[in-house]
C-alpha positions in Angstrom: 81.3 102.4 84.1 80.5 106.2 83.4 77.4 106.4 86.1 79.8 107.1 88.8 81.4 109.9 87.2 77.7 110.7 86.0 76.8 111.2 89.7 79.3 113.7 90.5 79.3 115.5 87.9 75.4 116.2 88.7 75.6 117.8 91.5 75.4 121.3 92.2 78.0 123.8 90.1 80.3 120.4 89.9 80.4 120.3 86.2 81.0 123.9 85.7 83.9 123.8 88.0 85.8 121.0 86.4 85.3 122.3 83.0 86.9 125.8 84.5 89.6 124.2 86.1 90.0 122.0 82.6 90.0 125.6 80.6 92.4 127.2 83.0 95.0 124.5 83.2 94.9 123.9 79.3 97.9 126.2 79.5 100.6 124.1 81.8 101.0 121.6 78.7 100.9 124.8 76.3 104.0 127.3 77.5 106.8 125.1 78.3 106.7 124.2 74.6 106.0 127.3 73.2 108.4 128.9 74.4 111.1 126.2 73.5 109.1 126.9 70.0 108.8 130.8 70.2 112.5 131.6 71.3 114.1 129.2 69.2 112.4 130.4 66.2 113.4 134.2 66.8 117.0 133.5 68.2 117.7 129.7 66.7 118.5 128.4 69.9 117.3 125.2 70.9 119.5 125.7 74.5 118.0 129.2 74.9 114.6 128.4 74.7 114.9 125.4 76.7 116.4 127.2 79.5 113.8 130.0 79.2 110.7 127.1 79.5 112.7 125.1 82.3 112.9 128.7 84.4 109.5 128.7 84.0 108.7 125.0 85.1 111.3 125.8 88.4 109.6 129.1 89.2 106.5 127.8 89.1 107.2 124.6 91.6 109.2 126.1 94.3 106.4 129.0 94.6 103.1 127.0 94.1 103.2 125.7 97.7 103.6 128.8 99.1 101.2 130.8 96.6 98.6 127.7 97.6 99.1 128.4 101.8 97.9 132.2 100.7 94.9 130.4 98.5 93.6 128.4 101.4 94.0 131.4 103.8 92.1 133.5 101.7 90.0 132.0 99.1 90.3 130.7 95.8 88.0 133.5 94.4 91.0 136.5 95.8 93.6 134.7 94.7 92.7 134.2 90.8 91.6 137.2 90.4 94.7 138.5 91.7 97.0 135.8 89.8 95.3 135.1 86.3 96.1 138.9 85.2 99.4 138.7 86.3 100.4 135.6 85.0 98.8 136.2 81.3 100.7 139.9 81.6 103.7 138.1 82.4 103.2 135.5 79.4 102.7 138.7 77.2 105.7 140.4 78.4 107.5 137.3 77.5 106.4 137.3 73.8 106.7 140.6 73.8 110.8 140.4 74.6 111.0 137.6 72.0 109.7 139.2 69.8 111.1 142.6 69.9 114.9 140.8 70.6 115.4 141.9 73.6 118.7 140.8 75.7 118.1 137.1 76.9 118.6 138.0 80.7 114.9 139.4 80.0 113.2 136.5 78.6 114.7 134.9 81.9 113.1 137.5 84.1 109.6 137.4 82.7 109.6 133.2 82.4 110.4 133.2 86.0 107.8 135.5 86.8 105.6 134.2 84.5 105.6 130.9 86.1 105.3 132.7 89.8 102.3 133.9 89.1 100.4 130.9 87.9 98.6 129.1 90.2 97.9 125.0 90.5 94.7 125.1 89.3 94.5 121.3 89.6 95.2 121.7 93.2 92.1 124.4 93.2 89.7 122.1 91.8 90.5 119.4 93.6 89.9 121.2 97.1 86.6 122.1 95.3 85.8 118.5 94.6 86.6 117.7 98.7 84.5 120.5 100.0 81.7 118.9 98.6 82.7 115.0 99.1 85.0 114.8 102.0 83.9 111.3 104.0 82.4 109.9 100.5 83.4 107.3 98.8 82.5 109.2 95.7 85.7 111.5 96.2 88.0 108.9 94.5 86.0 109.3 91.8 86.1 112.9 91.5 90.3 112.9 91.8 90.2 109.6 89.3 88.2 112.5 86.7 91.0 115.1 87.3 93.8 113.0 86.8 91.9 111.6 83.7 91.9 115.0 82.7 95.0 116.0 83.4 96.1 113.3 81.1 94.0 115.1 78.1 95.8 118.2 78.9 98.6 116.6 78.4 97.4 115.6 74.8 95.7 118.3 73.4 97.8 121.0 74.4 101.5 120.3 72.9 99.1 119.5 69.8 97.3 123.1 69.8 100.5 124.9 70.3 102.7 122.7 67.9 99.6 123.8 64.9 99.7 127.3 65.9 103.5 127.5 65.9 103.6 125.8 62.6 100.7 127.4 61.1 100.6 130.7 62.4 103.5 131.9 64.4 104.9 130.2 67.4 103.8 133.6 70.0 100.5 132.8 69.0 100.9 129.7 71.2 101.5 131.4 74.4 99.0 134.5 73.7 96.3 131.4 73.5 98.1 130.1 76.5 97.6 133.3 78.4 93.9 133.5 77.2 93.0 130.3 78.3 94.3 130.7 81.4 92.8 134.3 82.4 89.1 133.1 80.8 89.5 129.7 83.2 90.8 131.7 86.2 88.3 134.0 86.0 85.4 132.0 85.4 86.3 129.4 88.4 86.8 132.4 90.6 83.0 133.5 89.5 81.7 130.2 91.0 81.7 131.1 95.0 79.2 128.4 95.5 81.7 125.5 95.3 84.8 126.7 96.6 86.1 125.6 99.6 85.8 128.4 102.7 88.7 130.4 103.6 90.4 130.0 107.0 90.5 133.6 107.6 86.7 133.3 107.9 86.4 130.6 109.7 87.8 130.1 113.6 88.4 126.5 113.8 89.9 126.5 110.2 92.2 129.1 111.1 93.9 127.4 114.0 94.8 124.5 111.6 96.4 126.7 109.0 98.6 128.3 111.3 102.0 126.7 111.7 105.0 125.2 109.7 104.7 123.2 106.4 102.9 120.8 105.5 105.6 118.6 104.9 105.6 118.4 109.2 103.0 116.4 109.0 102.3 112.8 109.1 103.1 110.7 105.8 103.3 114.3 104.0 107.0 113.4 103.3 106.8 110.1 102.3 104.2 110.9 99.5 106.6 114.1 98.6 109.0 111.7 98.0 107.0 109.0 96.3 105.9 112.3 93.1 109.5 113.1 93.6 110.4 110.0 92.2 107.4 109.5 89.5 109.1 113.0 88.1 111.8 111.9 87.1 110.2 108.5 86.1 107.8 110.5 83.3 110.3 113.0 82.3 113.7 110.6 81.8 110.9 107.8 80.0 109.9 110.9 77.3 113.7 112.0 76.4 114.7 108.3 76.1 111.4 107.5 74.1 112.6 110.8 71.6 116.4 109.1 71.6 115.4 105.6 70.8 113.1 105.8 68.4 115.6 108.6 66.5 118.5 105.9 67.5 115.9 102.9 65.7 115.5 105.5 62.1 111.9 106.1 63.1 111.3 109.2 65.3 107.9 110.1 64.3 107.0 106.7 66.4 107.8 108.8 69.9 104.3 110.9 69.2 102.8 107.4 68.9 104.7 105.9 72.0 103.9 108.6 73.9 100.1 108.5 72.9 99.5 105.0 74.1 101.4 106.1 77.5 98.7 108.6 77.9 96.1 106.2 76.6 96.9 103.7 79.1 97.0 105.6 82.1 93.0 107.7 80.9 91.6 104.3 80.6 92.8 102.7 84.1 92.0 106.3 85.9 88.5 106.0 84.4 88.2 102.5 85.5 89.7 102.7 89.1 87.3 105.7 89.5 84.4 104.2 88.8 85.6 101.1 91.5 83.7 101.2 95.2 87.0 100.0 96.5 87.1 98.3 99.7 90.7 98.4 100.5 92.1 101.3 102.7 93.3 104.3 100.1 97.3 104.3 101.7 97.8 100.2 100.8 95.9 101.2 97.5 98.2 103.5 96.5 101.2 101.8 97.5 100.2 99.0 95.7 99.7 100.5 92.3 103.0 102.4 93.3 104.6 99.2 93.3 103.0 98.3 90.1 104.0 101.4 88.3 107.9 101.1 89.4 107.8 97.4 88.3 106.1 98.4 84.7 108.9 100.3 84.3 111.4 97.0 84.2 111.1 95.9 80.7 111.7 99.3 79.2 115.5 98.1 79.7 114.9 94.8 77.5 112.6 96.0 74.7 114.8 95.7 71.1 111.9 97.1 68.8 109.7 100.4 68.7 106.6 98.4 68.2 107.5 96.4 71.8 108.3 99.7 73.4 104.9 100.6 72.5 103.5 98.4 74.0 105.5 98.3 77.4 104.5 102.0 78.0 100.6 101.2 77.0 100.7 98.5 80.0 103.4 101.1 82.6 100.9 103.6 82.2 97.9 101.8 82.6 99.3 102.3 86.7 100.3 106.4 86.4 96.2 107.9 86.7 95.9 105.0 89.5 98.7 106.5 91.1 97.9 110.4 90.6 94.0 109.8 92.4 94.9 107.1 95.2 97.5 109.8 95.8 95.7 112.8 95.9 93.0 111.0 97.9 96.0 109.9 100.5 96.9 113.8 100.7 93.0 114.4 101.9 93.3 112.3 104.3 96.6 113.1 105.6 96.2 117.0 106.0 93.2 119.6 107.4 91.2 121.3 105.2 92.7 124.6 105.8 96.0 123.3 104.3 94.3 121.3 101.6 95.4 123.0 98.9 99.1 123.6 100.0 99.2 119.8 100.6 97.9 119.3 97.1 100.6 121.7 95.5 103.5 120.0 97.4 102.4 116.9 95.2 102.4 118.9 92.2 105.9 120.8 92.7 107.2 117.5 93.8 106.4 116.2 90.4 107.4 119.3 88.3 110.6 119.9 89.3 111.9 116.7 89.0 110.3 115.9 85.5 112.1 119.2 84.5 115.3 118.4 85.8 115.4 114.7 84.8 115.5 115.6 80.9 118.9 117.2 81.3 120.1 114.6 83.2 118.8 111.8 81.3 120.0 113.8 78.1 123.1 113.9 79.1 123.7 110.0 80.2 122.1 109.4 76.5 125.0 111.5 75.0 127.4 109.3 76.9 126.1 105.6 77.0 123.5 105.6 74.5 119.7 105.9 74.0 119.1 102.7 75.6 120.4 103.3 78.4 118.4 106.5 79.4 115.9 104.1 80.1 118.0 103.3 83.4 117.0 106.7 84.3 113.3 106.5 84.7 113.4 102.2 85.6 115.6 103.5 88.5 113.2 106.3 89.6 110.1 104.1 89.4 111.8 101.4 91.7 112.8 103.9 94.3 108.9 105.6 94.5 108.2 101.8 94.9 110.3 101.5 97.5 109.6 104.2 99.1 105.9 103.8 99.4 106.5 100.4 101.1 108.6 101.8 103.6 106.9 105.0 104.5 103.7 102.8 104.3 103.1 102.8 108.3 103.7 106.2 108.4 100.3 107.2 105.0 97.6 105.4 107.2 95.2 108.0 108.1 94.4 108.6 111.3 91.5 106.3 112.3 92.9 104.2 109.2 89.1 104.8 107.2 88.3 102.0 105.1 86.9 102.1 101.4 88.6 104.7 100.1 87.3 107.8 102.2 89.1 110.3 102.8 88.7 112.4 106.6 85.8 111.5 108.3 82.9 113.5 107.1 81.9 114.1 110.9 83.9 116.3 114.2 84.0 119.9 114.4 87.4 120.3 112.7 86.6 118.5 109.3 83.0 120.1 109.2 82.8 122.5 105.1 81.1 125.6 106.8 78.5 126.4 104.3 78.8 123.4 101.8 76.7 120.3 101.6 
């Protein structure tokens, strides 16, 4: 099962620019937590500090489109160099202010720009990964990795900041945030090689990154909406998780719910990337869309921890399926000189609606109970379901490639200038 992933990972400055992008983004799981952690341990505020991490999550996701136009414009390499500093001396500023008690309005000011300034690395590396596999059917692999790894972001870095908060001091969390994030930036920015060539440079690039959004374009929307939905899905399934298992006298199980959640959906993404699928990628991913939405059901009907477990091990066995067949669909929807800004839309899609669902869903726990928080995200996966089957005619890809592919490898206006 690991050959496929064994073959990409082989070729030339592929390795090094995953494990980059891995290093840089090690910080996304780290500062929304830490500084919930940080702020609430110098002020005791629980509401402050979440208010200071979810201005950073919002910052962040409105501007990461935007900031990702200006990355495939000019290059990857510019652009990090540019934004790794900032972001880390934003992140410091931020610690700084907590620590030194200054006025609240000022933590606000420096989250906010803090999460301006960082970029989607994920986004980065995977426009990497399609300059050098565009028209293979080895790309789904390559996006299956990412969102494989995106999952152990997700694991290891609320655990890394939750030890240094507890057995250091809770700003040590974010300065190894900010670290992580300058060394990553500035290491994938070092390897020219591999990233894909800027439209500036190029003349038939630059025609297609002129002009409006992204979101324009064909099937761009319907996939927007499709993450807009899985947000709120995996943000209203982890407050209700916290509020059941408190509600059931046990909630040092949510850690463990949680785990198998993330355990589910690494094993599947390993599994479908290391499938030579046959089926076209925009019935592929409306398919395991469809699964996802109706894994979601019998969260409603569980009555035990130990059966909740289990639901979310088998719900997100369909989430890494989802996150690559998706990301592949987004390839093969827009040009390569928007690549990256296509990408992002995905990612702000899901980030501002998994930020904004927790208060939501928070606050129809207060009123109805924990249980019924789970309407929250059974409701959301239905509706990406939905919408996937609907928009369907609208996500085949011009030409409507078979096995997976992304753009055709061949034509003038797909050709990587310079890359294999």
């Amino acid at each position: 099962m690991l050959s496929p992933y064994r073959s990409i990972l082989v070729l030339p400055g592929a390795l090094a620019f995953s494990a980059a992008g891995l290093l840089a983004r090690l910080e996304i799981a780290m500062v929304g937590l830490g500084s919930v952690l940080l702020v609430q341990r110098l002020t005791g505020s629980y509401a402050l500090g979440g208010a200071v991490s979810a201005t950073f999550g919002v910052s962040c996701s409105v501007v990461a489109p935007f900031v990702a136009r200006q990355v495939d414009t000019h290059g990857q390499a510019r652009m990090l160099r540019l934004a790794a500093p900032v972001h880390a001396a934003m992140l410091l500023a931020l610690v700084l202010a907590a620590v030194l008690s200054a006025p609240p309005v000022l933590l606000f000011v420096f989250s906010a720009l803090a999460g301006a300034s960082q970029l989607s690395v994920g986004s980065l590396v995977r426009a990497r990964w399609a300059a050098l596999l565009s028209g293979t059917e080895r790309m789904q692999t390559a996006f299956a990795l990412e969102s494989v790894l995106d999952e152990v972001v997700f694991i290891v870095g609320p655990i890394v900041v939750v030890l240094l908060a507890t057995l250091v001091h809770p700003a040590v969390g974010l300065l190894v945030a900010a670290a992580s994030a300058v060394a990553g930036g500035f290491l994938l920015a070092a390897q020219a090689r591999t990233q894909p060539p800027a439209a500036r440079d190029h003349p038939h690039l630059r025609r297609h990154a002129a002009g409006g959004s992204v979101l324009r374009m064909r099937g761009v929307l319907v996939l927007v909406t499709a993450f807009l939905a899985c947000g709120v899905l995996f943000g209203g399934a982890e407050v209700t998780v916290a509020a059941f298992t408190r509600a059931e006298h046990v909630p040092a199980a949510a850690g463990a719910v949680l785990s198998l959640w993330a355990i589910g959906s690494m094993t599947s993404g390993l599994v479908y990337g290391a499938i030579r699928w046959r089926s076209r990628v925009d019935r592929r991913f409306v398919a395991v869309l469809v699964l996802l939405g109706l894994g979601t059901v019998p969260m409603l009907l569980v009555p035990t921890v130990p059966l909740l477990a289990v639901v979310f091990l088998v719900a997100g066995a369909f989430i890494a399926p989802v996150m690559a067949s998706g990301t592949t669909l987004v390839e093969a929807l827009v040009p390569p000189a928007r690549l990256t800004e296509g990408l992002a839309w995905t990612g702000t899609a899901l980030n501002i609606t998994y930020a904004l669902s927790a208060a939501v869903t928070g606050a129809i726990i207060d009123g109805f109970g924990a249980r019924t928080g789970f309407a929250v995200p059974v409701a959301a996966g239905l509706l990406a379901a939905v919408a996937g089957v609907v928009g369907l005619r609208r996500l085949r890809p011009e030409g409507g490639e078979r096995g997976g592919l992304g753009r055709s490898a061949s034509g003038p206006d797909t050709a990587r200038p310079g890359l294999p």
